[in-house]
C-alpha positions as CSV (number, residue, x, y, z in Angstrom):
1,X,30.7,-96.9,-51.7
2,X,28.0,-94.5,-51.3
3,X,26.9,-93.0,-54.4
4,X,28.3,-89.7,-54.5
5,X,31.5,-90.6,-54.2
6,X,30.7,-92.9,-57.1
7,X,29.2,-89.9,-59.0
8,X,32.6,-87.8,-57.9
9,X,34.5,-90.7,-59.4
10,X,33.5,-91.4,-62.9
11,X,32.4,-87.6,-63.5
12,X,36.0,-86.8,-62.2
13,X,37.3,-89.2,-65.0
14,X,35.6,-87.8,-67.6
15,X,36.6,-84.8,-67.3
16,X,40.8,-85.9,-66.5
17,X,40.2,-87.7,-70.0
18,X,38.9,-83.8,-71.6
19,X,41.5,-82.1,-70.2
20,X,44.3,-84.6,-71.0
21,X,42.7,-84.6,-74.9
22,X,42.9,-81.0,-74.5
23,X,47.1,-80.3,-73.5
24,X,47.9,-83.0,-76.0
25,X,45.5,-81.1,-79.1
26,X,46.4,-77.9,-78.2
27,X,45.7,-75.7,-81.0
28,X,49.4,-73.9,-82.3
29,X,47.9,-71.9,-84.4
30,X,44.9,-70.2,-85.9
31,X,44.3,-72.8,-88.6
32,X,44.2,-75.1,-86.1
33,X,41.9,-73.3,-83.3
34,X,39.6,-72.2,-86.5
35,X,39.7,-75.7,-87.9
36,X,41.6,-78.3,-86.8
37,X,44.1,-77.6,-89.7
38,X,41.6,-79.1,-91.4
39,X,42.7,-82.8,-91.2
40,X,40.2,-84.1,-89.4
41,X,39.1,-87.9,-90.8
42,X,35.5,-88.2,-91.5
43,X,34.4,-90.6,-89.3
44,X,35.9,-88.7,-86.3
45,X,34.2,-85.9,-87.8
46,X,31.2,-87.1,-88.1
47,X,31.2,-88.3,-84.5
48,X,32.3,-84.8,-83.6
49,X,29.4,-83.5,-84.8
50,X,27.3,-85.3,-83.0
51,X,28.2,-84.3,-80.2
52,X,28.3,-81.0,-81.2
53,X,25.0,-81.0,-82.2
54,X,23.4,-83.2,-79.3
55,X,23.3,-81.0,-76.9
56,X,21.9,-81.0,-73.1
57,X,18.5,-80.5,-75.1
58,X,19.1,-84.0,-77.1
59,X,20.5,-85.6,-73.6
60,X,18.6,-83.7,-71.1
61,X,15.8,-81.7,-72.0
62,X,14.2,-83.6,-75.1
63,X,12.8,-86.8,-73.1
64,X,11.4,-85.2,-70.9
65,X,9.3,-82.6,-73.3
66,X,8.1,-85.8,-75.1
67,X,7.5,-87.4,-71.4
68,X,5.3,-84.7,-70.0
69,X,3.7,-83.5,-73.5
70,X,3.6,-86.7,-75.4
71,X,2.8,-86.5,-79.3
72,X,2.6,-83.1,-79.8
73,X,6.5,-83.0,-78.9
74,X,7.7,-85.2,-81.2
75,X,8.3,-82.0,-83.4
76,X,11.4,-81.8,-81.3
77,X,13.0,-85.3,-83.1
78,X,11.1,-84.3,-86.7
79,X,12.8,-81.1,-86.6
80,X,15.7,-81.7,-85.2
81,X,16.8,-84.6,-87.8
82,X,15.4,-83.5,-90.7
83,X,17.3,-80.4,-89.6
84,X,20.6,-81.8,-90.2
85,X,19.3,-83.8,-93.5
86,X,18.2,-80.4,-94.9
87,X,22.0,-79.2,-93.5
88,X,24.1,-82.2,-94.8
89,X,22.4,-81.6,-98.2
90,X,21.9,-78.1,-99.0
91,X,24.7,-76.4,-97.4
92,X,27.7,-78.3,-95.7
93,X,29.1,-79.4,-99.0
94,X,29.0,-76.4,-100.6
95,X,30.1,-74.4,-97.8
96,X,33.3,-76.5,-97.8
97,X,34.2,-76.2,-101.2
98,X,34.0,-71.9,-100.5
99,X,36.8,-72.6,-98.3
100,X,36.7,-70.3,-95.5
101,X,36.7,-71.0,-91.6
102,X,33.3,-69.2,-90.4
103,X,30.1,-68.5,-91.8
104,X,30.6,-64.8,-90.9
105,X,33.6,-65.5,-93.3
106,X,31.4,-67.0,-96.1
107,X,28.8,-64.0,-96.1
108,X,31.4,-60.9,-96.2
109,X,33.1,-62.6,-99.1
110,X,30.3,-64.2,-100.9
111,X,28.0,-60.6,-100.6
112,X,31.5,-58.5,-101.0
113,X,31.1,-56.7,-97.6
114,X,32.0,-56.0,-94.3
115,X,28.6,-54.4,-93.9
116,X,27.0,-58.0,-94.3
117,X,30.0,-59.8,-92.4
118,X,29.2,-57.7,-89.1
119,X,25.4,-58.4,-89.2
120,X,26.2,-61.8,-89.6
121,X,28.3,-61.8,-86.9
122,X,25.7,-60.2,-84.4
123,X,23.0,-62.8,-85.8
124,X,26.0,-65.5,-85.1
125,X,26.5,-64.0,-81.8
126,X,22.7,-63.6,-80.6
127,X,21.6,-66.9,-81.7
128,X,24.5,-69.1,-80.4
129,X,24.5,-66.6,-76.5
130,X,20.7,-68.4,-76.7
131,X,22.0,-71.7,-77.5
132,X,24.7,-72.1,-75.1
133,X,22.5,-70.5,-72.3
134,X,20.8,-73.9,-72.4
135,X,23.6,-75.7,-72.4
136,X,24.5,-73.8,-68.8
137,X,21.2,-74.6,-67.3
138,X,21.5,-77.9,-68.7
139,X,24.7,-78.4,-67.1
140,X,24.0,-76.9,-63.6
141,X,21.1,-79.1,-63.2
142,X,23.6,-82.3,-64.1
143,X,25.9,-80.9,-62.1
144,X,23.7,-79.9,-58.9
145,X,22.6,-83.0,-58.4
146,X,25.3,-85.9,-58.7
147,X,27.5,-83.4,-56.7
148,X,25.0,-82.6,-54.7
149,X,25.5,-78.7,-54.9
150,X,23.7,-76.3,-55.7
151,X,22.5,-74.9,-59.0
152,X,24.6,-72.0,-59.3
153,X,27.4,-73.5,-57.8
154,X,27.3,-76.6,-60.4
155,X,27.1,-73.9,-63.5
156,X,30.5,-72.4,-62.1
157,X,32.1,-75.4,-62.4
158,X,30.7,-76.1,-66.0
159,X,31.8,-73.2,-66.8
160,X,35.4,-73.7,-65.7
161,X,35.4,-76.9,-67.4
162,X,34.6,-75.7,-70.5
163,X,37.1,-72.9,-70.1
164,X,40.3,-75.3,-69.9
165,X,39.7,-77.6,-72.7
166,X,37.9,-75.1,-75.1
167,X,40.3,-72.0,-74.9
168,X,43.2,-74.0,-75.1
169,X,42.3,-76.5,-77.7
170,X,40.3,-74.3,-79.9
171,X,38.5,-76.4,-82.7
172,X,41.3,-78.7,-82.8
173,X,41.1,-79.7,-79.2
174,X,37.4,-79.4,-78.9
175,X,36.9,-81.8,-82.0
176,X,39.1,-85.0,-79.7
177,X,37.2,-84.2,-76.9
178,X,33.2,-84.2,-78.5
179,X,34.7,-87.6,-79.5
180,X,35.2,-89.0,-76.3
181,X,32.2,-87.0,-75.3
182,X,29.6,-88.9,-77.6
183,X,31.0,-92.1,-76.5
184,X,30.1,-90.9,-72.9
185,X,26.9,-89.8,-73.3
186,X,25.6,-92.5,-75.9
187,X,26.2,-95.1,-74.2
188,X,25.6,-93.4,-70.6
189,X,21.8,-92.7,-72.6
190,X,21.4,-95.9,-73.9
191,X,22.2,-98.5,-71.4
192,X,19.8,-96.9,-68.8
193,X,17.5,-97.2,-71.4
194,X,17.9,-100.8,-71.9
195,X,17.5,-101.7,-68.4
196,X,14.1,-99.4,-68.3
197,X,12.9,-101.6,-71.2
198,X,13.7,-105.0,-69.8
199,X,12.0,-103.8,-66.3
200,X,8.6,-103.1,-67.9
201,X,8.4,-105.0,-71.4
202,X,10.6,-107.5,-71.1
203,X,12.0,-106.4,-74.6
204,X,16.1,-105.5,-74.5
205,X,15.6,-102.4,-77.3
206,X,13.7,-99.5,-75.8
207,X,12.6,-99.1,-79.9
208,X,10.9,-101.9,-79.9
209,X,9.6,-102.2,-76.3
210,X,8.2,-98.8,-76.9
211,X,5.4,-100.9,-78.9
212,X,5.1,-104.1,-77.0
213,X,3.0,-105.1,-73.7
214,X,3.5,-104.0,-70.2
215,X,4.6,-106.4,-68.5
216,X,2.3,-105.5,-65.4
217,X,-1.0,-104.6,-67.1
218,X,-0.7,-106.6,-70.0
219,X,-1.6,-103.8,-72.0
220,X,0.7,-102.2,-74.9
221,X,2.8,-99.8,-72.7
222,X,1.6,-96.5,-74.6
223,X,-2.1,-97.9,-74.0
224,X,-1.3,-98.1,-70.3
225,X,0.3,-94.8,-70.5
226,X,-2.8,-93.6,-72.4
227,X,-5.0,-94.8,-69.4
228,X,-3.6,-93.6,-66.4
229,X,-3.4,-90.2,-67.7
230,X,-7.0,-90.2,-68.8
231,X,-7.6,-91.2,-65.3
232,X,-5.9,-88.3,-64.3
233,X,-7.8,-86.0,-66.8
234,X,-4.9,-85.5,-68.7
235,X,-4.7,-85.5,-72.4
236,X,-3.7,-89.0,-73.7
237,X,-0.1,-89.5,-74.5
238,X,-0.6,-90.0,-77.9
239,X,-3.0,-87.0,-78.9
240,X,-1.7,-84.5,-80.7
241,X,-3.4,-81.2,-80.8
242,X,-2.5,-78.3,-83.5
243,X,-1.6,-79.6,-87.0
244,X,-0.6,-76.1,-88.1
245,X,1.7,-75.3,-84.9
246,X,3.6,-78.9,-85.3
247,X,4.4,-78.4,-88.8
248,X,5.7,-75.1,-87.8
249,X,7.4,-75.7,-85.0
250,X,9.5,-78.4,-86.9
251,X,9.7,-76.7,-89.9
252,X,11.5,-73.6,-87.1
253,X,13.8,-76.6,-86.0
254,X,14.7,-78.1,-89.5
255,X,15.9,-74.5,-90.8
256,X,17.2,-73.5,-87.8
257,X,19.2,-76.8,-87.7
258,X,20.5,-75.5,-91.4
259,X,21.7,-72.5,-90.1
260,X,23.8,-73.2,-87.0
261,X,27.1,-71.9,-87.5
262,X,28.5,-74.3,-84.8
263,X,26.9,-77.4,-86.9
264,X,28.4,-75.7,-90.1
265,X,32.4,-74.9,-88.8
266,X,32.4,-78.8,-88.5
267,X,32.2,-79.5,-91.9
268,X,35.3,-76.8,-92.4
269,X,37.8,-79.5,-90.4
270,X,37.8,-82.0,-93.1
271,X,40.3,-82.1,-95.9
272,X,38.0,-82.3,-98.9
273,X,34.7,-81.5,-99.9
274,X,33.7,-85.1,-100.5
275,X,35.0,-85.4,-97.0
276,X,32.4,-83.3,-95.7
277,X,29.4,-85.3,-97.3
278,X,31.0,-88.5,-95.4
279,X,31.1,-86.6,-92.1
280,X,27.2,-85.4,-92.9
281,X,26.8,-89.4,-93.7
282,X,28.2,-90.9,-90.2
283,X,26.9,-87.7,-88.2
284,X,23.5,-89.0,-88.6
285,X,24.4,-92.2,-88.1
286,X,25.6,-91.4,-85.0
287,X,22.7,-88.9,-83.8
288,X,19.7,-92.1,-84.9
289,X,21.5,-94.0,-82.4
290,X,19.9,-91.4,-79.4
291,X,16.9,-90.1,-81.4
292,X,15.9,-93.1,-82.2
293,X,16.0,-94.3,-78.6
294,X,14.5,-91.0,-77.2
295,X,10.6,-91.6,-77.8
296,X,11.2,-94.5,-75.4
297,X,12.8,-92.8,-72.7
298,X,10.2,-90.8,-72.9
299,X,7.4,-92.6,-72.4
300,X,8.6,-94.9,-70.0
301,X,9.8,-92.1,-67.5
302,X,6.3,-91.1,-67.3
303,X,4.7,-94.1,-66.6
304,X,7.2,-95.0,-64.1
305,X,6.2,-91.6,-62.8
306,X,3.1,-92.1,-62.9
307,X,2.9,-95.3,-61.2
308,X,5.1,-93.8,-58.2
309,X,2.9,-91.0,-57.9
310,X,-0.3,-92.8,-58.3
311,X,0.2,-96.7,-57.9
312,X,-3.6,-97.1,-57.5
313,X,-5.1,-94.8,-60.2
314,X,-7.4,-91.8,-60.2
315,X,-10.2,-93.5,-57.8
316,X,-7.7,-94.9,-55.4
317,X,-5.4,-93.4,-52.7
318,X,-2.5,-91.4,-53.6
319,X,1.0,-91.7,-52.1
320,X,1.4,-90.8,-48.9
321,X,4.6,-88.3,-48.8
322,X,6.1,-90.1,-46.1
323,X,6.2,-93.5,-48.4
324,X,7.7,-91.8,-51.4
325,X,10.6,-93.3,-52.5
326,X,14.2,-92.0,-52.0
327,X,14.9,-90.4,-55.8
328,X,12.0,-88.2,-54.9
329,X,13.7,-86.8,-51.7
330,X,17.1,-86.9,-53.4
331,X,15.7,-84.8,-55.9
332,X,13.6,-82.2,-54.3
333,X,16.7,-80.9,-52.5
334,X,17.7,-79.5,-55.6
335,X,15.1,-77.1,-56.0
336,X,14.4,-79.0,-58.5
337,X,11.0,-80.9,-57.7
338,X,9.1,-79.6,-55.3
339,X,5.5,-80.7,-53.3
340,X,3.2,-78.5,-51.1
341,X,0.8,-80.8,-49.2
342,X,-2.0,-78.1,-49.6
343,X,-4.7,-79.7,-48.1
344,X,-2.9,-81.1,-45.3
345,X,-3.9,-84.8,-45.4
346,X,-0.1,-86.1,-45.9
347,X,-0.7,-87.3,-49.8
348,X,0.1,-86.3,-52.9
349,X,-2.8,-85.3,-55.0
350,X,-1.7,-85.2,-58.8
351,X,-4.3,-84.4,-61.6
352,X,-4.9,-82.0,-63.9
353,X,-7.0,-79.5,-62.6
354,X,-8.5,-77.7,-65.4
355,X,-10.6,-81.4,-66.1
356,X,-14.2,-81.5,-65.1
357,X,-14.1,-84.7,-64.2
358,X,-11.4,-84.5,-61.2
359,X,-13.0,-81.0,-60.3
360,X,-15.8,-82.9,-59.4
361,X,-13.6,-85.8,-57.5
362,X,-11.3,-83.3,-56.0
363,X,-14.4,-81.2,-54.2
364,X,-15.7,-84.4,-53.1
365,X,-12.8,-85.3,-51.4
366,X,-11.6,-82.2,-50.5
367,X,-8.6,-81.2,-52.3
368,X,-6.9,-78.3,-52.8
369,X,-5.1,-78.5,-55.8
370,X,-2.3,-80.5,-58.1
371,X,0.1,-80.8,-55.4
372,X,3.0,-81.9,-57.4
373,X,3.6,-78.4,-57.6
374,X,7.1,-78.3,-59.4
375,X,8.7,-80.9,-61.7
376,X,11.5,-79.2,-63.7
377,X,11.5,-81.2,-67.0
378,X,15.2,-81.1,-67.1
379,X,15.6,-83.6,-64.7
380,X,13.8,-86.6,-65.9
381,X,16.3,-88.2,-68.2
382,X,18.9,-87.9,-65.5
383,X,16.5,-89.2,-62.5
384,X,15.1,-91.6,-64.8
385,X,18.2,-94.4,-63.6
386,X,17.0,-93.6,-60.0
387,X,13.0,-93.6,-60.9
388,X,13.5,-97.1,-62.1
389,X,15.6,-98.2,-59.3
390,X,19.0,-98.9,-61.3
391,X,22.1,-99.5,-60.0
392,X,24.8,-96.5,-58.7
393,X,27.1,-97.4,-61.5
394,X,24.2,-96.6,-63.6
395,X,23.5,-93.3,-62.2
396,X,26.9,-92.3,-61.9
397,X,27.4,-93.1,-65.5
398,X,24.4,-91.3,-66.8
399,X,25.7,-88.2,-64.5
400,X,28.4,-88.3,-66.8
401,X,26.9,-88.8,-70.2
402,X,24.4,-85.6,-69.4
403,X,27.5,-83.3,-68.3
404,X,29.4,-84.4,-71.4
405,X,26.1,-84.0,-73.5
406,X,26.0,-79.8,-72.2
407,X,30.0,-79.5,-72.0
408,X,30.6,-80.7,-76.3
409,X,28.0,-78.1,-77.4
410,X,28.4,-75.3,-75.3
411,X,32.1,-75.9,-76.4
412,X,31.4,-75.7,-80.2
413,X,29.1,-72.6,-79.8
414,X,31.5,-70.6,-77.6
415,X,34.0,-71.6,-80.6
416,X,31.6,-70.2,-83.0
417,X,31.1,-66.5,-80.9
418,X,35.1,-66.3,-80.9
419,X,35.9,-67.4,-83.9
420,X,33.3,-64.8,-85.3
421,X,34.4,-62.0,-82.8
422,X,38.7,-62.4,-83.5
423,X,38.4,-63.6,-87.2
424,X,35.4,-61.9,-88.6
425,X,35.8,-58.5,-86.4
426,X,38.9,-57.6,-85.1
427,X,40.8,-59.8,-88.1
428,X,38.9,-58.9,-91.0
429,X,37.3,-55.3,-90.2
430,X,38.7,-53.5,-87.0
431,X,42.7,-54.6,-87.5
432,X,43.2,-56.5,-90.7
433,X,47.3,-56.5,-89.8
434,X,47.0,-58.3,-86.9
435,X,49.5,-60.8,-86.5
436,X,48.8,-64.9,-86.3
437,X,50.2,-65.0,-82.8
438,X,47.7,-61.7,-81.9
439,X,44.7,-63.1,-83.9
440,X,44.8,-66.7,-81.3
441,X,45.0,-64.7,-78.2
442,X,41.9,-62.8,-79.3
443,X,40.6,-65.3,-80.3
444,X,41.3,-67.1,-76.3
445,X,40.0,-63.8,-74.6
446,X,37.0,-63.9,-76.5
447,X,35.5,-67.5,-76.3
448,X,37.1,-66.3,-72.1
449,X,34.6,-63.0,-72.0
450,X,31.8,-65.3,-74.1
451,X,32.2,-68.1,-71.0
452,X,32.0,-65.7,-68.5
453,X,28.7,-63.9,-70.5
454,X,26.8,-67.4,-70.4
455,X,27.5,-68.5,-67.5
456,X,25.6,-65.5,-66.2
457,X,22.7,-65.5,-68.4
458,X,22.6,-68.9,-67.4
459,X,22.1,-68.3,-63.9
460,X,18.3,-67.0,-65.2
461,X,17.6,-69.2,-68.5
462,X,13.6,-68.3,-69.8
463,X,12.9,-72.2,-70.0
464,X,13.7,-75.6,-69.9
465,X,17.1,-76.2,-72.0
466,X,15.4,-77.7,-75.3
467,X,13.2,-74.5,-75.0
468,X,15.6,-72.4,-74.9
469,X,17.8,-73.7,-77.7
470,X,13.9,-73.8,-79.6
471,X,14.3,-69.8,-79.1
472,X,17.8,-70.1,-81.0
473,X,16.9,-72.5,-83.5
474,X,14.3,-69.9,-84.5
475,X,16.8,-66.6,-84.7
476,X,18.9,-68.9,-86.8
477,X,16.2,-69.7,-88.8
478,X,15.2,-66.3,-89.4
479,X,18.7,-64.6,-89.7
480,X,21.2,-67.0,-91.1
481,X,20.0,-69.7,-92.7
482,X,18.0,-67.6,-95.5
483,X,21.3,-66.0,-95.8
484,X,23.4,-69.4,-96.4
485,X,20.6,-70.5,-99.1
486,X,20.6,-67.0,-100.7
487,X,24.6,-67.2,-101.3
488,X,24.8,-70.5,-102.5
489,X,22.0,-71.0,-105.0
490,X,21.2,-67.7,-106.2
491,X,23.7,-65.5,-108.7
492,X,21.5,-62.4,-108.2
493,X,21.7,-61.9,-104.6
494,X,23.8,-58.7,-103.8
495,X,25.3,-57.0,-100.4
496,X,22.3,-54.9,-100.0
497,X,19.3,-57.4,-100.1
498,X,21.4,-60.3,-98.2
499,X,21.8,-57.3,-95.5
500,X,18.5,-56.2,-95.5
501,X,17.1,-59.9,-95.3
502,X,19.7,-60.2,-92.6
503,X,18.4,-57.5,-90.6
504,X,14.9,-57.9,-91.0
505,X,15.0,-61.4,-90.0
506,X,16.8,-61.2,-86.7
507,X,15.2,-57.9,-85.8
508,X,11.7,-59.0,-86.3
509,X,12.3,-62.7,-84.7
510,X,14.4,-61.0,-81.7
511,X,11.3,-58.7,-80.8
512,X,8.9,-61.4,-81.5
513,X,10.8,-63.2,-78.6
514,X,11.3,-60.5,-76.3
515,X,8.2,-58.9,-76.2
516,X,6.0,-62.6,-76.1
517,X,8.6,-63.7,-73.8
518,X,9.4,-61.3,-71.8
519,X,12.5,-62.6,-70.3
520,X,14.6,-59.6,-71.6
521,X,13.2,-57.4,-69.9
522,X,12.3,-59.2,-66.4
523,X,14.0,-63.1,-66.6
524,X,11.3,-65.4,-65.8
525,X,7.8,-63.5,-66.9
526,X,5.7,-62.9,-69.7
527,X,4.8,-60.1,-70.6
528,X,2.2,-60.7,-72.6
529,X,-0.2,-64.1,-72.0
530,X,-0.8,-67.2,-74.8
531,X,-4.0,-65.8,-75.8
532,X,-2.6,-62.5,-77.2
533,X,0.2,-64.1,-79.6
534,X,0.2,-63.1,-83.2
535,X,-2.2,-65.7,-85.0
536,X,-1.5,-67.9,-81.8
537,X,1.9,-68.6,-82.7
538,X,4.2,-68.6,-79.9
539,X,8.0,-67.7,-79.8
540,X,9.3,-71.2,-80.3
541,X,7.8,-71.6,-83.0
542,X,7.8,-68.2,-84.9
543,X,11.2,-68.8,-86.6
544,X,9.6,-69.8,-90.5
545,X,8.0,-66.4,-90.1
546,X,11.9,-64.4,-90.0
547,X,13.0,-66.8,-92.5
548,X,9.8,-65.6,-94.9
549,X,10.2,-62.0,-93.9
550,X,14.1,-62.3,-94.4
551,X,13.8,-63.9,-98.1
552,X,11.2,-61.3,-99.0
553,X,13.3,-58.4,-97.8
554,X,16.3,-59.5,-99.4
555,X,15.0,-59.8,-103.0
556,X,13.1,-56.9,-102.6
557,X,15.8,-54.8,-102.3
558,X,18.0,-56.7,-104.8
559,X,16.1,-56.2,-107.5
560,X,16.1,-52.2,-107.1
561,X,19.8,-52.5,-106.4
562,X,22.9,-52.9,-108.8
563,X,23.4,-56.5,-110.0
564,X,26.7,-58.2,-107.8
565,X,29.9,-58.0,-109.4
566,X,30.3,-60.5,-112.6
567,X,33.8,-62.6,-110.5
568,X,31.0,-63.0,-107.5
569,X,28.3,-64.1,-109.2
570,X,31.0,-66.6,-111.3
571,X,32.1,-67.5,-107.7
572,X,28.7,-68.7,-106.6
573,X,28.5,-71.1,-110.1
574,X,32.3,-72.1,-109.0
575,X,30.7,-73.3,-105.7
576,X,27.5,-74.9,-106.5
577,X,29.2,-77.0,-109.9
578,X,31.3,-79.6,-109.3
579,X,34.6,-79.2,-111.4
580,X,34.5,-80.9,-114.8
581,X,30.7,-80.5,-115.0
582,X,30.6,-79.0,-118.3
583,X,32.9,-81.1,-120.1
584,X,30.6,-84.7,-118.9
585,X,27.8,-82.3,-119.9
586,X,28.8,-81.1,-123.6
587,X,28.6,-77.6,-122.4
């Protein structure tokens, strides 16, 4: 069996299983397409979530920043886990015990206003567009190459996908179907993984073949690693670089993580509020078992790579085009990868350019260039199977785990834009007497019109996919998060300052984005170059910056403004203190 056909096969079986968990979840009514009629156990929860909340940036994207940056991207795994720590303890619980089924929900009644429940709805809506545009690209690069279509072509049928099992199961259908997602993509990222770490370290867990020898050099891998890229007149692998912009690009992540509404609608499926602390608990159970086997996958994609591209070293002879192996070929008819032989001598010359060193060795032997001109970093994780020579079932499988990986989150964000657009506008401000049966098919046209808006944003995404969900980690950040913390833990926060912080959050974050990344305006260009950010920090990472503006704007303008209501401000004590707290205290 040729192995598209075997790709066909066990991709077309994930996706009969989806659709089947789908027509036999299908949400009856809007408790249930909000919430899952909240009954949810918390173990299923819990692996819910992660698949939620491992998106094609976890599956697909993540390795690969790691693999081609090294150190300095670790700030992706920091941020991302203590992220959902910061989440599991600070708001989830508390959020629960409010009640409600949206976080657009929990600001207009916590801040007594519709005023603060539409800006929370258009940070909801902008942040989460961003998020599931990487889950699109994500997707269409999965899907364009096990199908062997095209990129645009492979986001259609994402898209269509998606539209089945999410509009018709709603948050009770979605929940079933991340669960037989995360056991797809887990073990379609670990067992690859395995096989990887057997191959060159003899050691059966990536983890701790990560820090062994090479089998080949008899080296420590990462020192191998370390060598051939100096060679190359790259930076070693395990350099970092800026102090300040790590801490603050995780620090973006970890808040950001806090305030991602379809992270937080999770922990409204449960039945109690102790339920949602167990859900938190086995969530990052199951999210250590890929995180901690990223680093790994990382590091060993490159120097497989690297040894493919450059078996001999720096000083010796690079690969002759002709010789390269099949994965490369498979892969550059994707648009995906891509070589120009610039100097004509049939080779691949590969080295970084801006090094004095291989300036010098490149004029002496006449190159032209880095001539691995394109290497989308998307790709890695799921060419990684074929990099190391693994077998089809392999492939196929990991083809698989990286659609499910795009398909669980993009399905719990679209969730999150129409539960927001028919509960939190049309419900509770534009048509308050709309019926149950009217409320779920607005709910179904919207999450419809929200597929159709990503899928075409998704056509021209402004990075790779864990950039791209960087960019909405950081408008969460700034908008919603501040927000969350604000309503829960402080009794003096009113409508106005929790709208102003609101506002100046997302406003200042939005244009930090569009004007440094340009993609607004013209998809694919900056406007404006590295060297003119604002104190050097780039979009990505500018999210901490919102938050502090947001925080600062919101108290400002609650202390000149009217204290909130005395039943609000005894709703936020009701909330944060666990019933019977006073009488164990003696108060």
């Amino acid at each position: 069996m040729d192995q598209t056909t075997l790709n066909i096969i066990v991709v077309g079986l994930s996706f009969a299983l989806y659709f089947g968990i789908a027509i036999w979840a299908k949400a009856g009514s809007t408790a249930e397409f909000y919430a899952a009629g909240r009954g949810v156990n918390p173990v299923v929860n819990g692996m819910a979530t992660a698949a939620d909340w491992m998106s094609a940036a976890s599956f697909i994207s993540m390795a690969g920043l790691i693999a081609f940056v090294g150190y300095n991207n670790s700030s992706y795994l920091m941020g991302w886990t203590g992220g959902y720590v910061l989440l599991a303890m600070l708001l989830a619980p508390y959020l629960r015990k409010f009640g409600k089924y949206t976080v657009p929900e929990f600001v207009g009644d916590r801040f007594y206003s519709n005023t603060a429940r539409v800006v929370a709805v258009i940070a909801l809506i902008t942040m989460s567009v961003t998020y599931v545009i990487g889950q699109m690209a994500g997707a269409g690069v999965a899907f364009s190459r096990f199908l062997e279509v095209d990129n645009t072509t492979g986001l259609l049928i994402a898209s269509a996908v998606v539209f089945v099992y999410a509009v018709l199961g709603g948050m009770k259908g979605i929940t079933y179907t991340q669960v037989a997602q995360y056991c797809v993509l887990i073990i379609a990222y670990t067992i690859p993984a395995i096989f990887i770490s057997l191959q060159l370290t003899g050691k059966f867990l990536p983890q701790i073949g990560l820090f062994s020898e090479h089998t080949a050099s008899g080296q420590y891998l990462l020192v191998t690693l370390d060598g051939l890229l100096n060679d190359l007149g790259f930076n070693r692998y395990t350099t970092g670089s800026s102090l300040w912009l790590m801490a603050l690009f995780t620090l973006s992540l970890m808040i950001g993580t806090a305030g991602l509404p379809h992270v937080i609608i999770r922990f409204f499926t449960v039945p109690r509020v102790a339920d949602a602390r167990w859900s938190a608990g086995w969530a990052l159970v199951f999210i250590a078992l890929l995180y901690l086997t990223a680093p790994a996958v990382g590091a060993m994609a490159r120097l497989n790579i690297m040894t493919t591209m450059w078996p001999q070293g720096a000083q010796g002879e690079a690969v002759a085009i002709e010789d390269l192996p099949d994965w490369f070929e498979t892969w550059r008819v994707t648009g995906l990868l891509g070589v120009e032989d610039k100097n004509g001598d049939g080779k691949i010359q590969y080295y970084n350019e801006k090094s004095e060193a291989m300036q010098a060795l490149a004029a002496e032997r006449g190159w032209q260039g880095n001539e691995l001109v394109t290497f989308n970093q998307d790709i890695l994780v799921l060419a990684n199977p074929e990099i190391a020579g693994l077998p089809g079932w392999v492939i196929a499988l990991i083809a698989a785990g990286g659609i499910a990986a795009a398909l669980s989150t993009a399905a719990g964000l679209l969730l999150a834009i129409s539960s927001a657009i028919s509960h939190d506008l049309i419900k509770s401000t534009i048509n308050p007497g709309i019926s149950e049966k009217g409320e779920l098919l607005a709910a179904r046209i919207s999450m419809a019109v929200a597929i159709v808006v990503a899928t075409y944003l998704g056509l021209n995404p402004p990075g790779f996919a864990a950039q791209v969900v960087a960019l909405a980690f950081g408008l969460a950040a700034a908008s919603l998060f501040p927000t969350l913390m604000m309503g829960i833990f402080s009794r003096r926060m009113n409508s106005a300052g929790a709208t102003a912080g609101m506002l100046v959050g997302l406003i200042s974050t939005t244009l930090y984005l569009f004007l440094y990344l340009g993609w607004f305006f013209v998809p694919g260009t900056n406007m404006l170059s590295a060297d003119q950010y604002l104190f050097g920090i780039p979009p990505t990472h500018f999210g901490p910056i919102g938050a502090l503006l947001n925080f600062g704007a919101a108290y400002l303008v609650s202390s000149m403004t009217a204290e909130p209501p005395q039943e609000i401000q005894d709703l936020v004590e009701s909330v944060r203190v666990p019933r019977g707290a006073g009488a164990a205290t003696g108060h």
